[in-house]
C-alpha positions as CSV (number, residue, x, y, z in Angstrom):
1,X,75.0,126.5,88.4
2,X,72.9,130.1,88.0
3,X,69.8,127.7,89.1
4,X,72.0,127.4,92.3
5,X,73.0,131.1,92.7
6,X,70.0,132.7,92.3
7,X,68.5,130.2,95.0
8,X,70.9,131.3,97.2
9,X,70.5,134.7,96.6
10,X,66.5,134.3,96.9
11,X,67.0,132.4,100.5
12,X,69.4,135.4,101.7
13,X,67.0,137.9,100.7
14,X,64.4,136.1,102.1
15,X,66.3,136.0,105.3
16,X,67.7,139.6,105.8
17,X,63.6,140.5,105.0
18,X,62.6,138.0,107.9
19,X,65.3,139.7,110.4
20,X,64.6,143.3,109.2
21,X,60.5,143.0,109.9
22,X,61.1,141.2,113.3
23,X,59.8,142.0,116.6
24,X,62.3,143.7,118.3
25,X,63.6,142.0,121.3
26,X,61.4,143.4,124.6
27,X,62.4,143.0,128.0
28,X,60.0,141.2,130.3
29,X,57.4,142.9,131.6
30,X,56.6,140.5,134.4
31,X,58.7,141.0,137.4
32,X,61.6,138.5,138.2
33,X,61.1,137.2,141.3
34,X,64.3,135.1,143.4
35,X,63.1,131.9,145.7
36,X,65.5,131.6,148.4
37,X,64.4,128.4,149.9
38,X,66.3,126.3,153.3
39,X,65.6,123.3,154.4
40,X,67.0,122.6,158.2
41,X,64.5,120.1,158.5
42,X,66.9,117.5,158.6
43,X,64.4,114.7,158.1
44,X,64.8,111.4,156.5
45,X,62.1,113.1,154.3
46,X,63.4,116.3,153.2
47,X,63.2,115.8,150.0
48,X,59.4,114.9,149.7
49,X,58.9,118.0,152.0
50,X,61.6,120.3,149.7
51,X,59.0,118.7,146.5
52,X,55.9,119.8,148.6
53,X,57.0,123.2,149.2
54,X,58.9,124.3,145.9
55,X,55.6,123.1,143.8
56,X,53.7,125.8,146.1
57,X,56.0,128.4,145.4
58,X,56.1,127.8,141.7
59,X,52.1,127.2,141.4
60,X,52.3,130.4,143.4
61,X,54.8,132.1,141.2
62,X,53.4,131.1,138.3
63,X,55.0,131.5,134.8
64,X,52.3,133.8,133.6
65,X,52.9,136.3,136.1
66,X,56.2,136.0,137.4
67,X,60.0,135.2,136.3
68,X,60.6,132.6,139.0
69,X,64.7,132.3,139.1
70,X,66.5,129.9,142.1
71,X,68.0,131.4,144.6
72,X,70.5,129.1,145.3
73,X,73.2,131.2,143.9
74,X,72.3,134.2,146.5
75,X,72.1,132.0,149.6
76,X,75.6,130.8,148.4
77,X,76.5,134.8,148.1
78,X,75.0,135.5,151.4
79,X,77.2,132.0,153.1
80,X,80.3,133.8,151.3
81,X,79.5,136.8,153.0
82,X,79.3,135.4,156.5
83,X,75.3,135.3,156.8
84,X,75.0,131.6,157.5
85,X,71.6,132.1,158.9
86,X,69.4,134.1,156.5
87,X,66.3,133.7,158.5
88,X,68.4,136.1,161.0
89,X,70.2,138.1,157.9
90,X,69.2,142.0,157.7
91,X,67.3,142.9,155.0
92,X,69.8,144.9,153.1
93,X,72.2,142.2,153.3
94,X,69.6,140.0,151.4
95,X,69.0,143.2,149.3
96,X,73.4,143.6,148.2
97,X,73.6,140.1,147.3
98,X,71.0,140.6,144.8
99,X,72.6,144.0,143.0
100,X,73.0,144.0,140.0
101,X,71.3,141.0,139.5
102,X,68.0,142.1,138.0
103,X,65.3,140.8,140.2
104,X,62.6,142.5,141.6
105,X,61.2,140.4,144.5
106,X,62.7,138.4,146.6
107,X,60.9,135.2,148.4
108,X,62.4,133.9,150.9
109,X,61.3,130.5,152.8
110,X,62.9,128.0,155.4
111,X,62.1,124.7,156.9
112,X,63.4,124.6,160.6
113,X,63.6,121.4,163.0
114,X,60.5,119.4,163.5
115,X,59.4,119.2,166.4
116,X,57.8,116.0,167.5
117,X,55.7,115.8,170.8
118,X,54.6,112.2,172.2
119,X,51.0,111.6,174.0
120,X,50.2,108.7,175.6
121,X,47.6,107.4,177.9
122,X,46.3,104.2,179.1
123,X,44.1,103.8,175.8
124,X,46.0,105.4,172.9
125,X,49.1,107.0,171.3
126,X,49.7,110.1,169.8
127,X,52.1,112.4,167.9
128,X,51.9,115.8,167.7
129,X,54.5,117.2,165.2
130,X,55.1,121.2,164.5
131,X,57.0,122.9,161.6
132,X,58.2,126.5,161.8
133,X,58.8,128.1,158.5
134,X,60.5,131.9,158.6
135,X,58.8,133.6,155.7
136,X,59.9,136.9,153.5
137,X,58.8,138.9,150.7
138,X,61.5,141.8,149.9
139,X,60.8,144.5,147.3
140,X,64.6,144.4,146.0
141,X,64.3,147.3,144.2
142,X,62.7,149.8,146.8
143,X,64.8,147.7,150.1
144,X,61.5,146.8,152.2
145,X,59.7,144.0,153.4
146,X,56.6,143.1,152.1
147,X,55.9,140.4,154.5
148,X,58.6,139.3,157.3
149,X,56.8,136.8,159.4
150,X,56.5,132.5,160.6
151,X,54.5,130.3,159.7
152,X,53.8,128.0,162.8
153,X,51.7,124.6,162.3
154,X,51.0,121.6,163.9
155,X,49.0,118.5,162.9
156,X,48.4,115.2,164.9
157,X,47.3,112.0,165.0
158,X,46.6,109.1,167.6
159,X,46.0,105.4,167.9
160,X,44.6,102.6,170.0
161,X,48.0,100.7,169.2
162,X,51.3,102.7,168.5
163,X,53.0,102.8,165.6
164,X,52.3,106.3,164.0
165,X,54.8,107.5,161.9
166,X,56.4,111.0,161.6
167,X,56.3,111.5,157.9
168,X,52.6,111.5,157.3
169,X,52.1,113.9,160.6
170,X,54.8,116.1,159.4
171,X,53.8,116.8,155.5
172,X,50.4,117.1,157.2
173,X,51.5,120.5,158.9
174,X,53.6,121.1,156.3
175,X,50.4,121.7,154.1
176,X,48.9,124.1,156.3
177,X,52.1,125.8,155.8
178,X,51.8,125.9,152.4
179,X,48.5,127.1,152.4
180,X,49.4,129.9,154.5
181,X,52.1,130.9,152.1
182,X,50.1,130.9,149.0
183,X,47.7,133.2,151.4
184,X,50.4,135.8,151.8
185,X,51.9,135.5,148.9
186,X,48.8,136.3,146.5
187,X,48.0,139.4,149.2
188,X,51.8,140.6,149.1
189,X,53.3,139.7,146.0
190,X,53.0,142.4,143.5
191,X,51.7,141.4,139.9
192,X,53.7,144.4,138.5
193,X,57.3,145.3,138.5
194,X,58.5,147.6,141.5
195,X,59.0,151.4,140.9
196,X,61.6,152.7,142.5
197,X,60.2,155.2,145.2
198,X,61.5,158.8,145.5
199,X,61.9,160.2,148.9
């Protein structure tokens, strides 16, 4: 029975020494950054472009710089608000859904209708297909845009004999898009957490 207590005892001093010379807890020092991301695609392939475009933004957001967090919450904030569109929202709109929320950046991206062009002659077939993709960065803490622009690409494709499909066309352009967004985004998105400017 003493063998017992004193084990006990050892194990809780043991423990209370463990918690007593621990690290203390640190908030992060990489900056939190919110992906808002849309697809209005509507597509019988949305979800291979949504998988397309959401590993960009996380390879671009990468856990070693960033705390990536979903947005889906905010664009669900924003709907409650009345902002059904966000691509058209104001960007202090986009900025008081977030408060309180600690994030720093936001990132916003959205996949509007395709559209699909037909070309055909005598000899051949062809599809042209074109994705526009409205594009943010937002400095949460200081209200400002880093980037506010669209991405606009188009990829095609032709045959002697029909029969091309949209998919492959599509995700085609859809890569260029991505490739423009990891352009921007490792030009415009801040490493470091925002410092709240004086005026």
């Amino acid at each position: 029975m003493m063998k017992k207590l004193i084990a006990f005892m050892f194990g809780v001093l043991l423990l209370l020494t463990q918690v007593a010379f621990a690290d203390p807890v640190t908030p992060s020092v990489k900056p939190t950054v919110a992906v808002m991301y849309i697809n209005n695609g509507k597509t019988k392939y949305d979800d291979v472009v949504d998988q397309s475009i959401l590993a960009n933004l996380a390879k671009c957001i990468s856990p070693d710089k960033y705390v990536y967090v979903d947005g889906k919450p905010y664009i669900e904030k924003l709907n409650k608000m009345g902002i059904v569109d966000i691509s058209t929202a104001e960007r202090s709109d986009i900025v008081d859904a977030l408060d309180g929320e600690n994030v720093d950046y936001v990132v916003y991206a959205e996949v509007q209708p395709f559209v699909r062009k037909e070309k055909r002659s005598f000899f051949s077939y062809g599809l042209k297909i074109t994705t526009q993709i409205p594009f943010k960065i937002i400095d949460v803490v200081n209200n400002k845009y880093l980037y506010n622009g669209k991405f606009v690409e188009s990829a095609d494709d032709s045959t002697m004999f029909g029969g091309l499909g949209n998919k492959g066309i599509a995700l085609k352009a859809v890569e260029q898009a991505n490739q423009q967004m990891a352009s921007v985004l490792t030009a415009r998105l801040p490493e470091t957490k925002p410092v709240k400017a004086t005026k």
